[in-house]
FIMAR-349674 format. One line per 10 residues: number of its first residue (from 1); their letters; for each residue z negated, y, x negated of N, C-alpha, C, O. Coordinates in Angstrom, 3 decimals, always signed. Each point is the difference from the previous one (the first is absolute). Layout:
REM residues N
NUM) a) Z:Y:X:Z:Y:X:Z:Y:X:Z:Y:X; ...
//
This chain:
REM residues 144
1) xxxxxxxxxx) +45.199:+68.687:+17.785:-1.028:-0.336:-0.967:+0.620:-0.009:-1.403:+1.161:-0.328:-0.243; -2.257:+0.807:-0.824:+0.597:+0.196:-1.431:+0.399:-1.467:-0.670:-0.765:-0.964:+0.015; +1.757:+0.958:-0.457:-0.068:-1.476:-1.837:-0.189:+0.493:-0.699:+0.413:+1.133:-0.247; -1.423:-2.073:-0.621:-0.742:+0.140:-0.894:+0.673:-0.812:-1.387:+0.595:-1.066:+0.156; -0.715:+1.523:-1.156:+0.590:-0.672:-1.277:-0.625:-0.651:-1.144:-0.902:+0.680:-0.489; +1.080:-1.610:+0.017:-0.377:-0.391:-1.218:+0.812:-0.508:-0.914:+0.779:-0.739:+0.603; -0.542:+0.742:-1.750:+0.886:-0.362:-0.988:-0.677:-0.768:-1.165:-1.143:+0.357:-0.287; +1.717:-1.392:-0.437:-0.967:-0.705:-1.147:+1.810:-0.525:-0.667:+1.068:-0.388:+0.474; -1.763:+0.754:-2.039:+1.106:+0.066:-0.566:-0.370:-1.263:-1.727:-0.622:+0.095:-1.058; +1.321:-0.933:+1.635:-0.396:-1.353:-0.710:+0.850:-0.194:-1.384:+1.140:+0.441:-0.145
11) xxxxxxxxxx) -1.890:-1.192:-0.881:+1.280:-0.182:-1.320:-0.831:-1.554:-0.119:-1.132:-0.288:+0.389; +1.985:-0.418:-0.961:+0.001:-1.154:-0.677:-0.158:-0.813:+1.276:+0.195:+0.429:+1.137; -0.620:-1.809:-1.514:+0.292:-1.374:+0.704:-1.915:-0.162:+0.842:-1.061:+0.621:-0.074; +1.596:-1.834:+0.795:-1.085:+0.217:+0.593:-1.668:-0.349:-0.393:-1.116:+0.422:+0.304; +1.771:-1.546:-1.238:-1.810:-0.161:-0.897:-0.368:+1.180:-1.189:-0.987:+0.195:-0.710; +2.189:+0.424:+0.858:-0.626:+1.058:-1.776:+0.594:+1.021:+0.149:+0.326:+0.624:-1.010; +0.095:+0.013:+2.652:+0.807:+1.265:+0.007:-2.138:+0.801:+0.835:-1.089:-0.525:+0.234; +1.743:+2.082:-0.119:-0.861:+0.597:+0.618:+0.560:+1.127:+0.841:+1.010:+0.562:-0.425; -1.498:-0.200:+1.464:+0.535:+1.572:+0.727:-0.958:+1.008:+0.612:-1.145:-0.358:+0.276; +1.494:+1.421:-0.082:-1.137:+0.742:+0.389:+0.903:+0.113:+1.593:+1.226:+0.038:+0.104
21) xxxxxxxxxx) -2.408:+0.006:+1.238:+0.151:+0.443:+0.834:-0.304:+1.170:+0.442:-1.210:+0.016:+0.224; +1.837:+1.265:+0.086:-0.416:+1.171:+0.595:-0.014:-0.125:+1.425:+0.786:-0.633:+0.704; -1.994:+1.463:-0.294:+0.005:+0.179:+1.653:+0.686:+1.894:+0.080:-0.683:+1.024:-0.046; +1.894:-1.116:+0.147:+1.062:+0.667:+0.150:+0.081:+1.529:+0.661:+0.238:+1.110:-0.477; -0.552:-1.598:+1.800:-0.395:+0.955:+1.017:-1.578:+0.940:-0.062:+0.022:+1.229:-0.076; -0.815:-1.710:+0.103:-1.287:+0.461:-0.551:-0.132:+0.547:-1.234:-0.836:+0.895:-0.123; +1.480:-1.236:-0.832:-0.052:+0.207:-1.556:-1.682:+0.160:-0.527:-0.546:+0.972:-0.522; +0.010:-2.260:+0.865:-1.074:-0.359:-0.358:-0.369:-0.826:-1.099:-1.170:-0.111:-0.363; +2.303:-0.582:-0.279:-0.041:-0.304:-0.784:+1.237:-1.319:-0.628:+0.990:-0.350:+0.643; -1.253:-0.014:-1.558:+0.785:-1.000:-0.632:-0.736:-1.082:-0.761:-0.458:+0.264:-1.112
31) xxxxxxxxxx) +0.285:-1.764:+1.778:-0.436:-0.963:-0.561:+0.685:-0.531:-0.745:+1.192:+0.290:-0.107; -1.868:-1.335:-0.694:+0.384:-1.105:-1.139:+0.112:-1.446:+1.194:-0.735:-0.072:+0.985; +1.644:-0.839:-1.284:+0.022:-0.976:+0.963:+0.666:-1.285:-0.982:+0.692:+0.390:-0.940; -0.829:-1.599:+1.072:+0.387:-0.978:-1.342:-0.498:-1.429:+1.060:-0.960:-0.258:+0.726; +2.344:-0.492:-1.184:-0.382:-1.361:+0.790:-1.152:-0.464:-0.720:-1.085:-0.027:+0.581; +1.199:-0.379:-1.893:-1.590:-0.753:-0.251:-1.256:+0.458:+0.463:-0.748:-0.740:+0.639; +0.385:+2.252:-1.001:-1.063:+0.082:+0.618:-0.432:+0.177:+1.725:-1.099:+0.078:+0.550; +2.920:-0.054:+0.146:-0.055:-0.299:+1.457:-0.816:-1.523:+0.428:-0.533:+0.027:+1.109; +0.412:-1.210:-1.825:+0.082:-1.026:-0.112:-1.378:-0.285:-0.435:-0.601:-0.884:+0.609; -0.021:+1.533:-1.622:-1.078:-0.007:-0.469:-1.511:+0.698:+1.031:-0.053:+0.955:+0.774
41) xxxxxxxxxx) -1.148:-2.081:-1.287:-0.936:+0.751:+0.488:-0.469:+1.188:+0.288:-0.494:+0.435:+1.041; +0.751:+0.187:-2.348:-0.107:+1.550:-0.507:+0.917:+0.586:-0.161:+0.954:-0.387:-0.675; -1.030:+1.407:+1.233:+1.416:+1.231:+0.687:-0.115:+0.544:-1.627:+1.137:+0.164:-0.443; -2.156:+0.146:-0.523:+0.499:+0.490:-0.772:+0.264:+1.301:-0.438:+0.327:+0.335:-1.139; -0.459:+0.236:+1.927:+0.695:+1.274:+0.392:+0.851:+0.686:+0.834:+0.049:+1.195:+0.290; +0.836:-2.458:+0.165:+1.428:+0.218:+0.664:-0.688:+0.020:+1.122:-1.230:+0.018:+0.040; +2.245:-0.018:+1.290:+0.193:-0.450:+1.337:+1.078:-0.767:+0.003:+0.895:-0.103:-0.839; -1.146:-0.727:+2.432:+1.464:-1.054:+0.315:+0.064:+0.894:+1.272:-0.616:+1.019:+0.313; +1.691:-1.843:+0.389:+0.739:+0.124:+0.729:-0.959:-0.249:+1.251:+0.024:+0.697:+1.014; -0.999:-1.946:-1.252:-1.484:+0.000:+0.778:-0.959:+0.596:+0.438:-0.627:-0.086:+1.056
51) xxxxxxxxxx) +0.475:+1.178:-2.607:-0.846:+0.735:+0.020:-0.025:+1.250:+1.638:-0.755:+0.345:+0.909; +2.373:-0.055:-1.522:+0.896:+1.012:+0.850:+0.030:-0.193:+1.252:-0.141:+0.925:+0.800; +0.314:-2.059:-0.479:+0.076:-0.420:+1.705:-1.767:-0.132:+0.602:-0.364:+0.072:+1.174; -0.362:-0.248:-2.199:-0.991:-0.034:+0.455:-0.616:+1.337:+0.175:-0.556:+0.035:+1.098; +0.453:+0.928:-1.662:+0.103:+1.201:+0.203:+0.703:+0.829:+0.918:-0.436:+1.094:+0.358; +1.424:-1.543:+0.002:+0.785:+0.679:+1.032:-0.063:-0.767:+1.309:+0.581:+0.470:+0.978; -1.229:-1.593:-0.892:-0.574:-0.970:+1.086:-1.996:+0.341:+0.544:-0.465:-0.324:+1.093; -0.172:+0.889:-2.014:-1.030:+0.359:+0.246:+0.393:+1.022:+0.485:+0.232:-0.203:+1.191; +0.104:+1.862:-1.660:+0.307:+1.005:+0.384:+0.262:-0.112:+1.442:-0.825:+0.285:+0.868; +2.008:-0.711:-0.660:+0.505:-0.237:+1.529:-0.910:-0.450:+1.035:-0.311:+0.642:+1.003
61) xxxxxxxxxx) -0.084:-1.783:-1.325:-1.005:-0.820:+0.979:-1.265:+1.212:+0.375:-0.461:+0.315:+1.097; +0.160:+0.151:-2.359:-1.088:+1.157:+0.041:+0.568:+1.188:+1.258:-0.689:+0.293:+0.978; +1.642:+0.106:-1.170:+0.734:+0.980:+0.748:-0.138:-0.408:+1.550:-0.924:+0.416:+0.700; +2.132:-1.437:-0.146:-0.359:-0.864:+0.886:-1.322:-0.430:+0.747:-0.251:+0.199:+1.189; -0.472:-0.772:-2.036:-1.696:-0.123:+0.186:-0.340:+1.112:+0.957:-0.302:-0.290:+1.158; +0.332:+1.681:-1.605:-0.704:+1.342:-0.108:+0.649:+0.347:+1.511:-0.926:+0.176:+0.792; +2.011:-0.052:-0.269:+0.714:-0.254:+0.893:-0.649:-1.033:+0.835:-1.103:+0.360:+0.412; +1.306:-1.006:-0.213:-0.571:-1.588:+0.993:-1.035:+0.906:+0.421:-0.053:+0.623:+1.061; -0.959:-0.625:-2.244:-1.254:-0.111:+0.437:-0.630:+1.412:+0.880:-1.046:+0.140:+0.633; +2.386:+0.971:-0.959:+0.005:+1.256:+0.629:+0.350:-0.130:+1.472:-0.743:+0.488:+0.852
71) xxxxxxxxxx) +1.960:-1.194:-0.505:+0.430:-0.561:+1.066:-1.342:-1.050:+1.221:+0.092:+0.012:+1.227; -0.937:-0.611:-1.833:-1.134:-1.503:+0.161:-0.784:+1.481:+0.702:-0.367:-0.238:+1.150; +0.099:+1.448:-1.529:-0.963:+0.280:-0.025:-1.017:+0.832:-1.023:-0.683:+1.023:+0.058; +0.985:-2.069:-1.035:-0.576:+0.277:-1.077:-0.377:+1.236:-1.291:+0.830:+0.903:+0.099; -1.254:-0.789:-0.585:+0.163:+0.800:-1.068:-0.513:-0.235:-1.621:-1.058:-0.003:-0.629; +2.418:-0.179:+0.397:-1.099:-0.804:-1.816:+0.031:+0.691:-0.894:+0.930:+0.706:-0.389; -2.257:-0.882:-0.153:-0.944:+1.317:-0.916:+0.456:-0.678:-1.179:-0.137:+0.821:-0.907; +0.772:-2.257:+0.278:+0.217:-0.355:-1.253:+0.318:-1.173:+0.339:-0.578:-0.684:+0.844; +1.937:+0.255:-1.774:+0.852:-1.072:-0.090:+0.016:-0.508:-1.423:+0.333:+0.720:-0.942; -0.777:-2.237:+0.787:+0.802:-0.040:-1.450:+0.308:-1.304:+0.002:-0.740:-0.940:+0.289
81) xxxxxxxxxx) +1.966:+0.919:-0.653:+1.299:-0.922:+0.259:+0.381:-0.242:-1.317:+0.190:+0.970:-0.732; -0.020:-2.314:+0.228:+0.301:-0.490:-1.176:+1.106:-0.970:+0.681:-0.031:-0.223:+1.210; +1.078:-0.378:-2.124:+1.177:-0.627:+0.161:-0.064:-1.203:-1.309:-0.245:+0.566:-1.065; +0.306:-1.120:+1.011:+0.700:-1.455:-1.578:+0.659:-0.611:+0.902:-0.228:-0.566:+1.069; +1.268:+0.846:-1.859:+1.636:-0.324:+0.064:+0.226:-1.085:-1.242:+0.349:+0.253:-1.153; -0.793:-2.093:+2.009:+0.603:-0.859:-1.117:+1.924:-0.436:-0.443:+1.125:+0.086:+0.492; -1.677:-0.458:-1.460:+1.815:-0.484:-0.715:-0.012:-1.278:-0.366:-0.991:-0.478:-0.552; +2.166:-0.290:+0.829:-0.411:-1.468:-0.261:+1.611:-0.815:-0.402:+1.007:+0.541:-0.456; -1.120:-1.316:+0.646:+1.484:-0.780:-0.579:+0.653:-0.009:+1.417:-0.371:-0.039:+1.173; +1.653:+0.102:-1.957:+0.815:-0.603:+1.659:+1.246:-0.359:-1.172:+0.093:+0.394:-1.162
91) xxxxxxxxxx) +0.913:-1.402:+2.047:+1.112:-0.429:-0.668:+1.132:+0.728:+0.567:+0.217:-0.317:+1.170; +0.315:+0.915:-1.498:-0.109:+0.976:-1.813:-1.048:+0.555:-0.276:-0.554:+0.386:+1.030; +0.039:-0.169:-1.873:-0.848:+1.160:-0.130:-1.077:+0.410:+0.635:-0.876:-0.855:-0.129; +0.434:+1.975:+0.907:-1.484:+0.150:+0.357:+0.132:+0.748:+1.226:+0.989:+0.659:+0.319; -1.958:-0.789:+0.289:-0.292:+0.429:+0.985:-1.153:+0.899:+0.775:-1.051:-0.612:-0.191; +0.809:+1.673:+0.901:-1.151:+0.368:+0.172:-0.648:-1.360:+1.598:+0.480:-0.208:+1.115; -1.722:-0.390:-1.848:-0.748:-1.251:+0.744:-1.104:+0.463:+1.305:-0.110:-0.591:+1.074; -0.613:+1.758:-1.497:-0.680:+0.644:+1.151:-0.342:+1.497:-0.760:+0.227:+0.491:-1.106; -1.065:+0.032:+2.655:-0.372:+1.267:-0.034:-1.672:-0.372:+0.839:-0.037:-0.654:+1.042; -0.830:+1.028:-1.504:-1.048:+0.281:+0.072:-0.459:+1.530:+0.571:-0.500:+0.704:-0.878
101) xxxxxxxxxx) +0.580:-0.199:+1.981:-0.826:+1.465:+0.432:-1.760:-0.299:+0.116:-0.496:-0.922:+0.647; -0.010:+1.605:-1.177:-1.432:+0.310:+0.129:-0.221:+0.963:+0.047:+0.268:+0.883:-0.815; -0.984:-0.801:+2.092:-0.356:+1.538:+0.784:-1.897:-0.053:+0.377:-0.741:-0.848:+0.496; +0.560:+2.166:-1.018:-1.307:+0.334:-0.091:+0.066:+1.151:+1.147:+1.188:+0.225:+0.232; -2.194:+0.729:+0.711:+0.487:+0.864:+0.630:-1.462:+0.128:+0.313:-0.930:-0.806:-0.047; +1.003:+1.850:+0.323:-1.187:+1.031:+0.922:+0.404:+0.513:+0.940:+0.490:+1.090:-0.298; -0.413:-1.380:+1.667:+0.769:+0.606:+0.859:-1.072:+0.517:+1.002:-1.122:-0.494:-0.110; +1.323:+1.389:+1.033:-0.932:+0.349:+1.101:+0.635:-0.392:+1.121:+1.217:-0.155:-0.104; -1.680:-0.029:+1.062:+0.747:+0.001:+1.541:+0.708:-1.409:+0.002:+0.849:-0.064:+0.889; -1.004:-1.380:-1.843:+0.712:-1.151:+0.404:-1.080:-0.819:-0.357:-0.735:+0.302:-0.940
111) xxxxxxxxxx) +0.550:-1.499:+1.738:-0.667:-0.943:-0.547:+0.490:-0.791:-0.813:+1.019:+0.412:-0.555; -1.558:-1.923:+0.132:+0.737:-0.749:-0.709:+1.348:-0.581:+0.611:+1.030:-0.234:-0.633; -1.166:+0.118:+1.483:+1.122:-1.099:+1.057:+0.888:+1.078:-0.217:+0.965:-0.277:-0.713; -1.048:+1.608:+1.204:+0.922:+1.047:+0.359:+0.629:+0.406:-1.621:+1.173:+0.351:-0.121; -2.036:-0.442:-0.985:+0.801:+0.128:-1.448:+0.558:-0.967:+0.026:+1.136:+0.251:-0.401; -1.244:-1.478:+0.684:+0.673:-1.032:-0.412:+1.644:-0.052:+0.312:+1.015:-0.310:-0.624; -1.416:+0.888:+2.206:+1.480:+0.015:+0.946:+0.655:+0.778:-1.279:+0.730:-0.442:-0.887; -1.164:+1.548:+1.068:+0.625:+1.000:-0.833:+0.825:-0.303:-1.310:+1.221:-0.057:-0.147; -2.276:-0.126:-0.789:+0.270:-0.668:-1.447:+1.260:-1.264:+0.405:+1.050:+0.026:-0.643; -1.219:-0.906:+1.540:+1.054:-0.720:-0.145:+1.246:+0.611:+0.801:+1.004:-0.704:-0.111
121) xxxxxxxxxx) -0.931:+1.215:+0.458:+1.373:+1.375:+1.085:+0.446:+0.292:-1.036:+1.074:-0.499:-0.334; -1.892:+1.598:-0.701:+0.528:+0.245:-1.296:+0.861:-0.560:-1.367:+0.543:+0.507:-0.982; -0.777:-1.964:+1.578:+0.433:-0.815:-1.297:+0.987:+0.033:+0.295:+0.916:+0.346:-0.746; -0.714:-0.882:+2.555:+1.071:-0.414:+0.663:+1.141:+1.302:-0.365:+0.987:-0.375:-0.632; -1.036:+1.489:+0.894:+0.501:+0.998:+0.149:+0.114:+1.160:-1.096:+0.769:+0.952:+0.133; -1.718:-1.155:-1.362:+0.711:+0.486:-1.019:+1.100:+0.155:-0.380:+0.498:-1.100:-0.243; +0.249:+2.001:+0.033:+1.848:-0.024:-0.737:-0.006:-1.119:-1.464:+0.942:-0.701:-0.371; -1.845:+0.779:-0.048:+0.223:-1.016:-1.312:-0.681:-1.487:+0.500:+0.217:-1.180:-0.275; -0.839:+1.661:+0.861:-0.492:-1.692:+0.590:+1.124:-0.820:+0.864:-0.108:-1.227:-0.014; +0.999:+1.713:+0.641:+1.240:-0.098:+0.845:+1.265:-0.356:-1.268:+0.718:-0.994:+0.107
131) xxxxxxxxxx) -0.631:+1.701:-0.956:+0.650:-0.006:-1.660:-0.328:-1.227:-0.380:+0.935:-0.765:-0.238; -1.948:+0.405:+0.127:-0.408:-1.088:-0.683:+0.003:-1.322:+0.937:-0.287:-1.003:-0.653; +0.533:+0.762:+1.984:+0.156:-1.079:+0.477:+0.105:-1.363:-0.487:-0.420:-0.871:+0.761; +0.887:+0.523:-1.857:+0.381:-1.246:-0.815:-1.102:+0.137:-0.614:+0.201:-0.556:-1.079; -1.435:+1.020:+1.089:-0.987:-0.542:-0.774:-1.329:-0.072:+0.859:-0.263:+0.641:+1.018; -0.227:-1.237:-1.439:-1.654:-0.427:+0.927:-0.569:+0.809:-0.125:+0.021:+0.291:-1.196; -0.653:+0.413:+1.781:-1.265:+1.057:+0.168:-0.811:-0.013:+0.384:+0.118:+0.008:+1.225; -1.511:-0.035:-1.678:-1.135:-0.723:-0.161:-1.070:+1.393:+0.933:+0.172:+1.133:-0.449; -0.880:-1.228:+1.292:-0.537:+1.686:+0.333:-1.753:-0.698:-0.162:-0.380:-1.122:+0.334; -0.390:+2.200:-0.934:-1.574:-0.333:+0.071:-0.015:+1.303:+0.168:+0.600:+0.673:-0.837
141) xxxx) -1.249:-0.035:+1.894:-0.305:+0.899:+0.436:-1.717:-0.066:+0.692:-0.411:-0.658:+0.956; -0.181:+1.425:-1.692:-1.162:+0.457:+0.731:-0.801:+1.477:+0.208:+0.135:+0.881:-0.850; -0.826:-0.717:+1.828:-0.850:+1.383:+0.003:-1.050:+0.037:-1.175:-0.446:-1.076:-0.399; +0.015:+2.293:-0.196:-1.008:+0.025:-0.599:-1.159:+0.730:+0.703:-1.100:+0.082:-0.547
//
């Protein structure tokens, strides 16, 4: 299996420095990233480090999902999977506090009970959901 790269290239201190992160491998692009506005309500513009895991924690689960539910039986006509990835204090410093999955789906061929199995197999068994072990993960999953 391939590694994948990312690089973020930081100047100054941590309340008044800034860095851009590139997603490396893809060459999709290069963000703006800055502790204050990591910290702040409003992203601002930037992304965190939150943003990122949450994005690469939906994706997966989505992937996974699509799988299960291929395996169940199933066949799903539309997935949509959102992730918030909180940040909170810890001594030192901070910590990611939970993860929230919310799953919407249209599936054919499963009932509710049988998405449910599913959707929670998936959480269980995601590669980033397995990654993330040290944090709580929250699943609301339903059919539409």
């Amino acid at each position: 299996m391939p590694t994948r790269t990312a690089r973020t290239a930081w100047n100054g201190t941590l309340e008044k420095g800034s860095g851009q992160v590139e997603l490396t491998s893809s060459g999709v692009g290069t963000f703006e990233v800055s502790f204050p506005k990591r910290a702040a309500d409003d992203a601002g513009g930037t992304t965190s480090p939150e943003e990122l895991i949450a994005a690469a924690h939906s994706s997966c689960y989505a992937m996974q999902l699509s799988a299960l539910i291929g395996e169940a039986g199933g066949t799903p006509q539309s997935l949509d999977i959102r992730a918030d990835v909180s940040l909170g204090p810890d001594d030192p410093g901070f910590k990611l506090t939970g993860i929230v999955l919310t799953v919407r789906a249209e599936v054919d061929g499963l009932d509710a009970a049988g998405f449910a199995r599913v959707a929670q197999a998936a959480k269980e068994s995601c590669p980033v959901s397995k990654a993330l072990t040290g944090v709580a993960i929250t699943l609301d999953a339903a059919l539409e």
